[in-house]
N, C-alpha and C positions, 0 to 999 in steps of 0.2 A: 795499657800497653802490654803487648806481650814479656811476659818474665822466664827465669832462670836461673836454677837455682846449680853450682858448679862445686865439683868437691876438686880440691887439684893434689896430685900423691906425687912424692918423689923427695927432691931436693929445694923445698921450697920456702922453709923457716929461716931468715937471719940472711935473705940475700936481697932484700929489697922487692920481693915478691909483690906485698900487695902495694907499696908505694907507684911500683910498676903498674902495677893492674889498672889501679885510679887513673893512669895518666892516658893508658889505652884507652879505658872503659868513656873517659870526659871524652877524649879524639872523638870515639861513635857514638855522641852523643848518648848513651849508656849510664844511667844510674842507679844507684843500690850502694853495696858494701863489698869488704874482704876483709877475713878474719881470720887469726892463725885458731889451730883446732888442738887440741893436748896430743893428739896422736901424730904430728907435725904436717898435718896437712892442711891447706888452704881451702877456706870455702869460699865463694864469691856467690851473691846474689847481684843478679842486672835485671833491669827492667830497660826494654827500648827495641825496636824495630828486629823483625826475624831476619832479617839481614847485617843489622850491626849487632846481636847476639851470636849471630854463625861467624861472625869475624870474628868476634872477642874469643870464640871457643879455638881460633886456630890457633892465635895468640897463645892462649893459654899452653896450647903444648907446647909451643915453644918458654914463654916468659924472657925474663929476663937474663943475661948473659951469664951469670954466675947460679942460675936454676938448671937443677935436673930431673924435668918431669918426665913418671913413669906413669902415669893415668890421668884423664881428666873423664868426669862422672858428668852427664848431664842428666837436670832432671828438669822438663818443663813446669811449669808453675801457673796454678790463674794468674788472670791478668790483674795486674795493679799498678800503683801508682809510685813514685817515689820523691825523694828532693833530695837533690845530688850525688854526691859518692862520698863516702866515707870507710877508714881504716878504724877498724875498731880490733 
């Protein structure tokens, strides 16, 4: 499946970011990870359809209510495989 690989910049450590993420990413059938990154930015990997990865990317500027994104990074990815979503 098509993959994608997301860095997300802003306000996004300590607000429920990638809990939020998981719960979009499961809605589009979407799986992979999110992970906070030492420079406080989020990365998310999705595997799943170019249509619910261009969803999850709009999401992602937005996030969650208490998030303030100032960038999201897309970088496509070969295709692969995954099993489910996880927060690590």
């Amino acid at each position: 499946m098509p993959a994608a690989r997301f860095l997300v910049r802003g306000r996004v450590q300590g607000v429920c970011f990638r809990a939020s993420t998981r719960e979009q990413a499961l809605a589009l059938g979407i799986e992979g990870h999110a992970l906070n990154l030492p420079d406080g930015g989020v990365q998310v990997l999705a595997v799943g359809s170019a249509a619910a990865l261009d969803a999850l990317e709009r999401w992602l500027w937005q996030g969650p209510p208490a998030a303030q994104v100032d960038a999201v990074e897309r970088m496509a990815l070969p295709e692969q495989a995954a099993n489910g979503f996880r927060i690590a």
